[in-house]
TORKOL-4160 file (C-alpha; in steps of 0.2 Angstrom, whole numbers, padded with zeros to 4 digits, m for minus):
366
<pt num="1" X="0056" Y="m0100" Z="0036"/>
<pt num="2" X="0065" Y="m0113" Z="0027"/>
<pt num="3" X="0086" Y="m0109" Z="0030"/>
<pt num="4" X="0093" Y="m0123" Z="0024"/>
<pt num="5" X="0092" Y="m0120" Z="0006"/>
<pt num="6" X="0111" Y="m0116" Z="0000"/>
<pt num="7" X="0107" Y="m0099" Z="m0008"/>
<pt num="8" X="0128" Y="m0095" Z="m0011"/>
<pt num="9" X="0131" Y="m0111" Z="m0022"/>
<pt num="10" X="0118" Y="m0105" Z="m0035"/>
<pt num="11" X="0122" Y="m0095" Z="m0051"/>
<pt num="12" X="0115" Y="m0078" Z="m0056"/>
<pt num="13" X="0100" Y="m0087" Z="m0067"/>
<pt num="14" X="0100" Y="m0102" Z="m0053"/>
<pt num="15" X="0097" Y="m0089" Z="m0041"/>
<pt num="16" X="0083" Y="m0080" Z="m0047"/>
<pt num="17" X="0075" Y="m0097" Z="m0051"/>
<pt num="18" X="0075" Y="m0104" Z="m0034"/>
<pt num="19" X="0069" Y="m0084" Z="m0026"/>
<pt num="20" X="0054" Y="m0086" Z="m0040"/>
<pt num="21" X="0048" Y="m0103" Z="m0031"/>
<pt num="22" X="0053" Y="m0098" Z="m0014"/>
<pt num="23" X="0044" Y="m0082" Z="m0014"/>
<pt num="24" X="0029" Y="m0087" Z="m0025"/>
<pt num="25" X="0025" Y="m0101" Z="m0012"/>
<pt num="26" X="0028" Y="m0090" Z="0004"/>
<pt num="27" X="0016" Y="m0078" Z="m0002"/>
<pt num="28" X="0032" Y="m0063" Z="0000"/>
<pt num="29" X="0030" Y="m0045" Z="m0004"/>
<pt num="30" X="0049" Y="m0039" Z="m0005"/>
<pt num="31" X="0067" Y="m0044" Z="m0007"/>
<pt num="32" X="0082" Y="m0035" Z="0000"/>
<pt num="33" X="0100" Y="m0036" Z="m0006"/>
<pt num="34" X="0110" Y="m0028" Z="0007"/>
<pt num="35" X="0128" Y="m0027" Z="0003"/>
<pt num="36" X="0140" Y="m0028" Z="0017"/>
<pt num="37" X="0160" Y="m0030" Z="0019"/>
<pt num="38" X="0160" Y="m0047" Z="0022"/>
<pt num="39" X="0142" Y="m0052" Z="0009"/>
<pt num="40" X="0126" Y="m0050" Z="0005"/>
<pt num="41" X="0111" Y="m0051" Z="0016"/>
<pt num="42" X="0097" Y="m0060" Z="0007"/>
<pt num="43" X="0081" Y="m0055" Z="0015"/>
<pt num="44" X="0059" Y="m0054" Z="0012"/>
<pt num="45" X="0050" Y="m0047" Z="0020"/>
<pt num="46" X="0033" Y="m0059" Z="0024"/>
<pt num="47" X="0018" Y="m0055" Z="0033"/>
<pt num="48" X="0026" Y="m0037" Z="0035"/>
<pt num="49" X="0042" Y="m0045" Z="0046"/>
<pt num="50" X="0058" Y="m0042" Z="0036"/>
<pt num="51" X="0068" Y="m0058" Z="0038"/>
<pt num="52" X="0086" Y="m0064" Z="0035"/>
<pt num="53" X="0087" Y="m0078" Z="0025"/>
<pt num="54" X="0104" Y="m0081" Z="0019"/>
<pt num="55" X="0121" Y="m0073" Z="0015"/>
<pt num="56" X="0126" Y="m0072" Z="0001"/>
<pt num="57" X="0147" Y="m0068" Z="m0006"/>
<pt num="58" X="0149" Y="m0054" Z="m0014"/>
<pt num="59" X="0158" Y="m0066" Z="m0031"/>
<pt num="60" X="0138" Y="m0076" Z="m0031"/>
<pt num="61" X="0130" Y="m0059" Z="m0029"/>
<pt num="62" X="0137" Y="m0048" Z="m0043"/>
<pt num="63" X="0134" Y="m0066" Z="m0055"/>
<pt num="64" X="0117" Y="m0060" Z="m0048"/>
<pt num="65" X="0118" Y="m0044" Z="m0050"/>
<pt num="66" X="0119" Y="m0046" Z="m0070"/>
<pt num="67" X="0106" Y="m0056" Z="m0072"/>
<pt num="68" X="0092" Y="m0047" Z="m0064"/>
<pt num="69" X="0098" Y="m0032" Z="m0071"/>
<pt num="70" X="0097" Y="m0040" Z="m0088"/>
<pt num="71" X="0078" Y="m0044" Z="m0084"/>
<pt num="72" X="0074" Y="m0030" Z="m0080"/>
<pt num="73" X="0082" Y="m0018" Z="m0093"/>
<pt num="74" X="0094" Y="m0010" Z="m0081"/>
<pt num="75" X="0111" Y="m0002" Z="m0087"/>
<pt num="76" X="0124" Y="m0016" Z="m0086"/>
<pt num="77" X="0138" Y="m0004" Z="m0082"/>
<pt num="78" X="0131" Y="0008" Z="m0071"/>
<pt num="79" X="0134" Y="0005" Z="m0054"/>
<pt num="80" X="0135" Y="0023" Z="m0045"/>
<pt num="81" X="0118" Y="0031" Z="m0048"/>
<pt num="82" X="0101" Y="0022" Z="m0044"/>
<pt num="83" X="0091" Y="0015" Z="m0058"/>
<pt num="84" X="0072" Y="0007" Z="m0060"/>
<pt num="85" X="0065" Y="m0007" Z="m0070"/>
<pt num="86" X="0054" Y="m0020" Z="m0069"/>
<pt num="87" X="0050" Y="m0038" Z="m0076"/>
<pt num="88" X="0037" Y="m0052" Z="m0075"/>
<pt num="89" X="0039" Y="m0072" Z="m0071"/>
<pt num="90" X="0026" Y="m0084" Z="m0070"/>
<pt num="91" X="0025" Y="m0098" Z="m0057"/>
<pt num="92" X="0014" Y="m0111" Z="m0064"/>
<pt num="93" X="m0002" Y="m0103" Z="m0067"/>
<pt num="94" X="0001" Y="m0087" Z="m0059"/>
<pt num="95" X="0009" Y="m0071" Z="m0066"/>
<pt num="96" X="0020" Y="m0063" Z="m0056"/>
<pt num="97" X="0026" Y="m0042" Z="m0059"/>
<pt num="98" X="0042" Y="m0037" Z="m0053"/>
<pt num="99" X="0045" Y="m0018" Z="m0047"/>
<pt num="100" X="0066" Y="m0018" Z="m0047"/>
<pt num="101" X="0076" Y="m0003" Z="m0038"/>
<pt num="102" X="0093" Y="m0002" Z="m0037"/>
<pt num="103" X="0106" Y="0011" Z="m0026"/>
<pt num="104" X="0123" Y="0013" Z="m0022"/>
<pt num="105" X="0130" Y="0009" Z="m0007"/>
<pt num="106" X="0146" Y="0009" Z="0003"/>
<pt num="107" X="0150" Y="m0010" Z="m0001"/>
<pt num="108" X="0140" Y="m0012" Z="m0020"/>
<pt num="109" X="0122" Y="m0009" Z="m0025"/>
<pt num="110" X="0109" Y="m0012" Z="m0015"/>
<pt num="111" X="0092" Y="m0020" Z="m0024"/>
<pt num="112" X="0075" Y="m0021" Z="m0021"/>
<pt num="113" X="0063" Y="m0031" Z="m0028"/>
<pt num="114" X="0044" Y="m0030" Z="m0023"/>
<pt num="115" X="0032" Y="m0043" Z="m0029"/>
<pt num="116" X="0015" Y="m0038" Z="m0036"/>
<pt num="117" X="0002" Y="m0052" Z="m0040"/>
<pt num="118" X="m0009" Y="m0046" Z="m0053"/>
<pt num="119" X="m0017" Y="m0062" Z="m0057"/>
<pt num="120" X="m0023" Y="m0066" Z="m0037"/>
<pt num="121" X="m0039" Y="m0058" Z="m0038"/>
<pt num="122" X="m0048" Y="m0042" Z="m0029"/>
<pt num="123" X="m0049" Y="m0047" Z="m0011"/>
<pt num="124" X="m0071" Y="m0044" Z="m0006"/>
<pt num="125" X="m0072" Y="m0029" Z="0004"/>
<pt num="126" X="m0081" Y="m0042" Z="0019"/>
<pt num="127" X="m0064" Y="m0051" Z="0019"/>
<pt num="128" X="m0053" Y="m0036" Z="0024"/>
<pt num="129" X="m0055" Y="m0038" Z="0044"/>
<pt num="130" X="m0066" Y="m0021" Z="0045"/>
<pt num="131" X="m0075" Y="m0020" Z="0060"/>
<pt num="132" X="m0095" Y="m0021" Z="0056"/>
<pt num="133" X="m0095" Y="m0002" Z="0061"/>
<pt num="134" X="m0081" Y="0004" Z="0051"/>
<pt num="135" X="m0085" Y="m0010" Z="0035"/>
<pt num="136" X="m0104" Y="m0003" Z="0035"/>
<pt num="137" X="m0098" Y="0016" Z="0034"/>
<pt num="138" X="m0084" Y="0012" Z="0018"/>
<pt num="139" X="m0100" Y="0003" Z="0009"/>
<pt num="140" X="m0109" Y="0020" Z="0012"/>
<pt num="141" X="m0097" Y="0030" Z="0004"/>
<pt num="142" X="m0093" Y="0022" Z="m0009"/>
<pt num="143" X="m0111" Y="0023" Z="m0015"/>
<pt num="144" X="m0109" Y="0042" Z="m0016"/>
<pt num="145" X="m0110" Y="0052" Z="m0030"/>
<pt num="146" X="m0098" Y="0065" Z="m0027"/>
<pt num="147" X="m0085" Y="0068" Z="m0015"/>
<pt num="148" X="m0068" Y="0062" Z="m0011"/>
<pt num="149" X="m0060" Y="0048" Z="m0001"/>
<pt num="150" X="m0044" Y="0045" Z="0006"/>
<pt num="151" X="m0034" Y="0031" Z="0011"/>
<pt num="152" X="m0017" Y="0033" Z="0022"/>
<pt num="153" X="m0005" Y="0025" Z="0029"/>
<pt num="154" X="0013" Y="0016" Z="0023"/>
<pt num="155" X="0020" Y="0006" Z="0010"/>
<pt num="156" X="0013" Y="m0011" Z="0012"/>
<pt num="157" X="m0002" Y="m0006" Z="0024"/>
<pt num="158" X="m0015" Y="m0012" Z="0012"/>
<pt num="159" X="m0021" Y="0004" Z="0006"/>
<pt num="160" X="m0022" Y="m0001" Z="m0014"/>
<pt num="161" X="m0031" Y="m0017" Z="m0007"/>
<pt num="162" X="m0043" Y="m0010" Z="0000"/>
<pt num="163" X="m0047" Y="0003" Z="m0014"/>
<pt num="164" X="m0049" Y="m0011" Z="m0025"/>
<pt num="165" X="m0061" Y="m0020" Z="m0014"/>
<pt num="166" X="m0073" Y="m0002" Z="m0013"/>
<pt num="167" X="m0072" Y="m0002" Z="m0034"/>
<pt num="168" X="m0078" Y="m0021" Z="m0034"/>
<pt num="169" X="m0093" Y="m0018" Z="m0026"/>
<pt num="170" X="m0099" Y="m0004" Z="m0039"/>
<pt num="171" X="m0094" Y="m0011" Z="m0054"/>
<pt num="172" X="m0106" Y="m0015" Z="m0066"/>
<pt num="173" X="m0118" Y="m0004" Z="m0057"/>
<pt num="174" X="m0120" Y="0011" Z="m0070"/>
<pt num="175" X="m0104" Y="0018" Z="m0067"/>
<pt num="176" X="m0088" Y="0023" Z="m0077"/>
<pt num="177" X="m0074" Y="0021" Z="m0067"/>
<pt num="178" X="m0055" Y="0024" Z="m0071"/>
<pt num="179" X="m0039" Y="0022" Z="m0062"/>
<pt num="180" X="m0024" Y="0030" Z="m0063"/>
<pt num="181" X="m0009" Y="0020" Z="m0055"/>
<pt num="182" X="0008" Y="0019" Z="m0053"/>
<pt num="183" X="0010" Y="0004" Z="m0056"/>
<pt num="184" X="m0007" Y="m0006" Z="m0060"/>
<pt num="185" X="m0008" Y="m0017" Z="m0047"/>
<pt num="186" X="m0023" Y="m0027" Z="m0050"/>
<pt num="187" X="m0036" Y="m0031" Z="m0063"/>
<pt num="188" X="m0052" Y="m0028" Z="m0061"/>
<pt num="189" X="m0064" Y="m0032" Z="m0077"/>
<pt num="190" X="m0080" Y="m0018" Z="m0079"/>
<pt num="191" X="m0067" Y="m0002" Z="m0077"/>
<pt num="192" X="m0053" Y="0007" Z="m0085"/>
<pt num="193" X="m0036" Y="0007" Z="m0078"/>
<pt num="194" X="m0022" Y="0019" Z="m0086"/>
<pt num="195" X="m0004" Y="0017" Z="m0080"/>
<pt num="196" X="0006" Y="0033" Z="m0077"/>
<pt num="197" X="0023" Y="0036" Z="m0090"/>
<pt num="198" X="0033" Y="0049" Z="m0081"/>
<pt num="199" X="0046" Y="0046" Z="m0096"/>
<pt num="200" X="0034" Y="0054" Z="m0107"/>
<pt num="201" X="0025" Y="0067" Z="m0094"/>
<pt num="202" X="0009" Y="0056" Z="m0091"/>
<pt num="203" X="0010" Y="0059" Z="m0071"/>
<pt num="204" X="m0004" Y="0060" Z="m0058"/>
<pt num="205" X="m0008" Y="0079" Z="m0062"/>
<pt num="206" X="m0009" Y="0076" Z="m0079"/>
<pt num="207" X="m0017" Y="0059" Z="m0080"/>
<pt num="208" X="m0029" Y="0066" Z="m0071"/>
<pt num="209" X="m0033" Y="0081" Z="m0081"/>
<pt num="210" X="m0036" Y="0069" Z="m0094"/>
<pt num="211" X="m0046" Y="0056" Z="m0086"/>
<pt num="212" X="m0061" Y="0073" Z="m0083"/>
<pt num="213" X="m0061" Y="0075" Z="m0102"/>
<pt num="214" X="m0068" Y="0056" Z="m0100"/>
<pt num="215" X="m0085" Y="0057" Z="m0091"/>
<pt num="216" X="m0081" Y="0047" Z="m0076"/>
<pt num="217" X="m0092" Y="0043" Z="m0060"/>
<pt num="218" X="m0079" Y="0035" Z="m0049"/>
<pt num="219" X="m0061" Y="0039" Z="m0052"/>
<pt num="220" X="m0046" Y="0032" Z="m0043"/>
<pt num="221" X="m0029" Y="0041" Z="m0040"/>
<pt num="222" X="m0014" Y="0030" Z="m0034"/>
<pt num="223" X="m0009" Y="0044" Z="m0025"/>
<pt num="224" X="m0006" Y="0062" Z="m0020"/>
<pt num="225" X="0010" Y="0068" Z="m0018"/>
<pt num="226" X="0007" Y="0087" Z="m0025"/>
<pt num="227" X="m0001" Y="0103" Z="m0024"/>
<pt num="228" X="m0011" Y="0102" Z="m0044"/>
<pt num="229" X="m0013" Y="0084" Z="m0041"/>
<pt num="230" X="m0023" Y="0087" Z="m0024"/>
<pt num="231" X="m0033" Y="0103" Z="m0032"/>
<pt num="232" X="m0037" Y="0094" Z="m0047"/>
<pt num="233" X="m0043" Y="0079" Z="m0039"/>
<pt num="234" X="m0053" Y="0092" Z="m0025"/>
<pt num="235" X="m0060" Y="0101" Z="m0040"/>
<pt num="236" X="m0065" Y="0084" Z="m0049"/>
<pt num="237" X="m0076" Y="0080" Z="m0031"/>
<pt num="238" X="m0084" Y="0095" Z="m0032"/>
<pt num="239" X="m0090" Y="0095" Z="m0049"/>
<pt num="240" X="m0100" Y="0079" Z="m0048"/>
<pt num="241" X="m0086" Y="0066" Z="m0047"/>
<pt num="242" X="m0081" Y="0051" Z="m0033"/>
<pt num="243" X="m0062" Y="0053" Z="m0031"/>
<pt num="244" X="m0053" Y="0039" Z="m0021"/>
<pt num="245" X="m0035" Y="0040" Z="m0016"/>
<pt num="246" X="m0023" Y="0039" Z="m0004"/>
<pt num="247" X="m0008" Y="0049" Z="0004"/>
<pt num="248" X="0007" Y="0045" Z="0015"/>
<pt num="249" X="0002" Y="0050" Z="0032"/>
<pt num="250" X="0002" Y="0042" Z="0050"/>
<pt num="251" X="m0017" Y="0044" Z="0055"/>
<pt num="252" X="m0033" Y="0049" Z="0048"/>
<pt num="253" X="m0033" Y="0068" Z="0054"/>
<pt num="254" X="m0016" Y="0072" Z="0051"/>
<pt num="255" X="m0022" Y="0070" Z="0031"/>
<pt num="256" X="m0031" Y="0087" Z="0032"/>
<pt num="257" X="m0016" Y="0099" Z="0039"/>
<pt num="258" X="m0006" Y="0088" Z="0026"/>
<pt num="259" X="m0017" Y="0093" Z="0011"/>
<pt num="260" X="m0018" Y="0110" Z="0018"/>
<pt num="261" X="0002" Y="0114" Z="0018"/>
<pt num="262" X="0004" Y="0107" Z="m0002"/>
<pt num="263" X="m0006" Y="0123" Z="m0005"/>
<pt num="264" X="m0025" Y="0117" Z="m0006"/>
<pt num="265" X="m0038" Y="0128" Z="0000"/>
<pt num="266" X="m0049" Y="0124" Z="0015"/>
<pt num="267" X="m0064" Y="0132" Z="0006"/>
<pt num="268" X="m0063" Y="0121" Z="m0007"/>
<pt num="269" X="m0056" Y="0102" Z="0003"/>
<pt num="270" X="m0070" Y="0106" Z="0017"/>
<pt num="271" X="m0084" Y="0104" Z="0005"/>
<pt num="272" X="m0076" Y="0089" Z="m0005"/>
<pt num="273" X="m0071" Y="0079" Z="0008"/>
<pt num="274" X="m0081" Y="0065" Z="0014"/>
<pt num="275" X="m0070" Y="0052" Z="0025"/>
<pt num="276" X="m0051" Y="0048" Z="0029"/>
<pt num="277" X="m0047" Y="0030" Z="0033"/>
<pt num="278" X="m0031" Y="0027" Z="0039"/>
<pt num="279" X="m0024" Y="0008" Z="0040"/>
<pt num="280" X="m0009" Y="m0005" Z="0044"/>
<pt num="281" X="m0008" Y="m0021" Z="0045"/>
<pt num="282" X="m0007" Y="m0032" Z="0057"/>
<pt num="283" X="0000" Y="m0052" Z="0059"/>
<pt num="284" X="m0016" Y="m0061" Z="0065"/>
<pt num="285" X="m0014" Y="m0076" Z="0080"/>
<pt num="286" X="m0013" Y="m0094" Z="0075"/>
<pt num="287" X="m0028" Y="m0102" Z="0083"/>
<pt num="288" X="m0016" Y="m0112" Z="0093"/>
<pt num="289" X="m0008" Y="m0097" Z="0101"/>
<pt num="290" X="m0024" Y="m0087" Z="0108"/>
<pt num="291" X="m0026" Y="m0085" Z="0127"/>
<pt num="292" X="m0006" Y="m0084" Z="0128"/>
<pt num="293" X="m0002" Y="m0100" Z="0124"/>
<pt num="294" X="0013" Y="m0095" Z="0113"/>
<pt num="295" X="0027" Y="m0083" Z="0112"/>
<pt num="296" X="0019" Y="m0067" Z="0102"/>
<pt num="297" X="0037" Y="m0062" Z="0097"/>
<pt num="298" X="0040" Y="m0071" Z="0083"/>
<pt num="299" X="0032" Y="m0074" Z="0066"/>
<pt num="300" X="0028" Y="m0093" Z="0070"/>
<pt num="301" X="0015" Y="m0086" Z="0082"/>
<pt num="302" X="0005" Y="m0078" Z="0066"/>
<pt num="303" X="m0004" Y="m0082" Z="0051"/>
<pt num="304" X="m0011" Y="m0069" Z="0039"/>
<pt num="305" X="m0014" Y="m0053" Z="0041"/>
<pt num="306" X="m0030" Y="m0040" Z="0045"/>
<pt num="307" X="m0032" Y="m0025" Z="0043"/>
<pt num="308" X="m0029" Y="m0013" Z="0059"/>
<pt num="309" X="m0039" Y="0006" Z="0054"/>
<pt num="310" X="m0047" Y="0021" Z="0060"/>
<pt num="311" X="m0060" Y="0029" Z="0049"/>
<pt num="312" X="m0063" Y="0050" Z="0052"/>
<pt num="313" X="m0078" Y="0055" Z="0044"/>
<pt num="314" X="m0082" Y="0074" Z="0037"/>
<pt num="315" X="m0098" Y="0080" Z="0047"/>
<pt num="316" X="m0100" Y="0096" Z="0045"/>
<pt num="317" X="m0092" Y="0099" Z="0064"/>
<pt num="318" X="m0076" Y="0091" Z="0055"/>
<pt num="319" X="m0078" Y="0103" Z="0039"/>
<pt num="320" X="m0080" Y="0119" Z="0048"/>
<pt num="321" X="m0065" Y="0112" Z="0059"/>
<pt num="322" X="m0055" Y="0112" Z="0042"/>
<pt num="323" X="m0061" Y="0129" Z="0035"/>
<pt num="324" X="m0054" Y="0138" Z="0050"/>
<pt num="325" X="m0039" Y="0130" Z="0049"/>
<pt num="326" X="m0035" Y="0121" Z="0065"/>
<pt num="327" X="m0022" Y="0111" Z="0072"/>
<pt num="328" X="m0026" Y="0093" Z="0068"/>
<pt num="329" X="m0027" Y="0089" Z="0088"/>
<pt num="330" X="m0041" Y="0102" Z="0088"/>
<pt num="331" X="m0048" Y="0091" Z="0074"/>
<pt num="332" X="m0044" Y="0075" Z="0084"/>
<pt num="333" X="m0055" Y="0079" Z="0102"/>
<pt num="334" X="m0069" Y="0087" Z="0091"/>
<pt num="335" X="m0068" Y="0068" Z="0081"/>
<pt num="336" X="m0066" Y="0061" Z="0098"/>
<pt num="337" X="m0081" Y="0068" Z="0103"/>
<pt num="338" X="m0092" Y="0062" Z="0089"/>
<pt num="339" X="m0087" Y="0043" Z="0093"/>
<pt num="340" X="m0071" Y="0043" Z="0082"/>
<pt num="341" X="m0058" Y="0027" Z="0088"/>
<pt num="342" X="m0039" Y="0029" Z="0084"/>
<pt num="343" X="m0031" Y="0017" Z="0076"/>
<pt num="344" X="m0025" Y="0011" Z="0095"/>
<pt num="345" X="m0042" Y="0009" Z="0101"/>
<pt num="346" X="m0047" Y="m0001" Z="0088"/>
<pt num="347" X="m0029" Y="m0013" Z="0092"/>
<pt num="348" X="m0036" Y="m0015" Z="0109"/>
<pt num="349" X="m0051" Y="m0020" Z="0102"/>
<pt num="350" X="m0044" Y="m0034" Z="0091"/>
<pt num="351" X="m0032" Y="m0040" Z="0106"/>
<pt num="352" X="m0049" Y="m0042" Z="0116"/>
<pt num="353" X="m0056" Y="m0052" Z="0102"/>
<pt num="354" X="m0040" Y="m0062" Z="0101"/>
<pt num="355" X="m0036" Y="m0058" Z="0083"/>
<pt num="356" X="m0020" Y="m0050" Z="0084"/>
<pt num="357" X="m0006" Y="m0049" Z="0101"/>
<pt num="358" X="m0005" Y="m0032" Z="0110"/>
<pt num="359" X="0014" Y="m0030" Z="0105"/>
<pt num="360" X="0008" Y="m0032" Z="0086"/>
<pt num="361" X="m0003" Y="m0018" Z="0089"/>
<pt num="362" X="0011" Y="m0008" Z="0095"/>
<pt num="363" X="0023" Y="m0015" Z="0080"/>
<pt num="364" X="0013" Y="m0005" Z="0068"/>
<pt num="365" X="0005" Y="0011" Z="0077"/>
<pt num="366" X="0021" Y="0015" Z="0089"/>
């Protein structure tokens, strides 16, 4: 990471001119502005590691702080509520979207910026670091007619990534597909992709609603996060549809008691389900530094990432499971049982093959 740039001698536009090179050519997924008494921390977050790289004063920040605001259509003279926006840049040839979020804090407004790359192409499935056991299965379900697939895990764990890498190997293969995203992330020729407006009530539930009145094949959900979302999207899988999305949970199984407390019947999730892949990612070992040749604590040890996942299948074992309500550790031996690998197991694996460090592993599934 380059430090010596003098980030506090540049003006607001000066500023964001120098983060738009910086951060294009780092190949960053987030900015941090973290005001504190005595500045402003400048930080990115690259390869999942949130990094300092400069402090900034509070005078250079606030000359900041009005320009980006101005980009991205922000109330100037608000300052005590949060606000939302977005703008685009582009870096040479490359088009970059700009997701902007701003809060109050103790010592100014704290901003977020996270990077989306619309324009660097859907990543092939074969590419994503699946093991040949877990890459074989998602190329199975993806072929189904009907059913519905879910992908969790956190913010920046890949999950959009790899739903787009399962639509790119249908498209063009008889099949109308349609998304429905918050923002669109990537584009993807052969489909449709509708962008939620909760300004003007076109939300998840809604959009969806919609999307049915369509005659789709393959639909895909940005996410669920309620109750008529997740029964709409159930009721969709059982009526002849392929639903992908995903949902913010820490493993595979804990997905279906998740579901199960918004409200959505067992009865009806059982039958619809047909797998759960949960996923991080983890900083993969510079050729250099395998066998333990260097110090796994630092970024300098890593380039690029992989993808780190564990993959629950609905058998039918699994589906009765879920119709009788038990506790996902219930669901977990009885997954055990049938050859399921937690996302641990799979870590260790990857350690063995000397793809990633065992305290990466533990980074993202601790």
């Amino acid at each position: 990471m380059d430090t010596n740039i003098t980030w506090d001698s540049l003006d607001g536009p000066g500023l964001q001119k120098k983060l738009e090179q910086y951060c294009t050519a780092e190949g960053i997924s987030d900015i941090h502005f973290a005001p504190e008494k005595e500045g402003v921390r400048l930080e990115v977050r690259l390869h999942g590691i949130l990094e300092k790289i400069a402090t900034l004063s509070h005078k250079s920040y606030e000359d900041y702080v009005r320009q980006i605001k101005f980009l991205s259509k922000l109330k100037l003279n608000v300052t005590n509520i949060p606000q939302d926006g977005h703008y685009t840049f582009a870096q040479g040839e490359r088009t970059v979207n700009v997701r902007v979020a701003s809060i109050p804090s103790r010592f100014g407004e704290k901003f977020t910026l996270r990077l989306l790359d619309p324009d660097r192409g859907i990543v092939p499935l074969e590419q994503l670091g699946f093991d040949e056991e877990i890459y074989k299965k998602l190329s199975e379900i993806v072929q189904l007619p009907n059913g519905i697939f879910l992908i969790t895990g956190p913010t920046g764990s890949g999950k959009t990534t790899t739903l787009y890498a399962l639509l790119n190997t249908i498209v063009g293969k008889d099949r109308n597909i349609i998304t429905l995203e918050d923002p669109v992330e990537y584009e993807l020729p052969g489909i449709v992709q509708s962008q939620i407006d909760a300004d003007h009530d076109y939300n998840f539930a809604s959009g969806l609603r919609s999307i049915l009145r369509h005659d789709p094949d393959v639909i895909l959900v940005g996410e669920i996060r309620d109750y008529e979302t997740a029964q709409t999207a159930i009721d969709a899988a059982l009526t002849g549809h392929l639903v992908l999305t995903t949902l913010h949970t820490n493993s595979a199984v804990e997905a279906i008691p998740r579901l199960l407390s918004m409200g959505v019947s067992p009865y009806t999730f059982a039958p619809a389900l047909r797998a759960i892949l949960a996923q991080r990612l983890v900083r993969t070992l510079k050729p250099e530094c395998k066998d333990g040749k260097c110090d796994t604590s630092n970024n300098a040890s890593y380039s690029g990432r992989t993808s780190l996942p564990e993959l629950l299948v609905a058998t039918p074992t699994i589906r009765e499971l879920i119709i009788q309500n038990e506790t996902a550790e219930t669901i977990l031996a009885k997954a055990k049982e049938e050859g399921y690998r937690t996302m641990g197991e799979w870590g260790k694996i990857l350690v063995e093959r000397q793809i990633t460090s065992e305290s990466e592993v533990l980074r993202v599934t601790m």
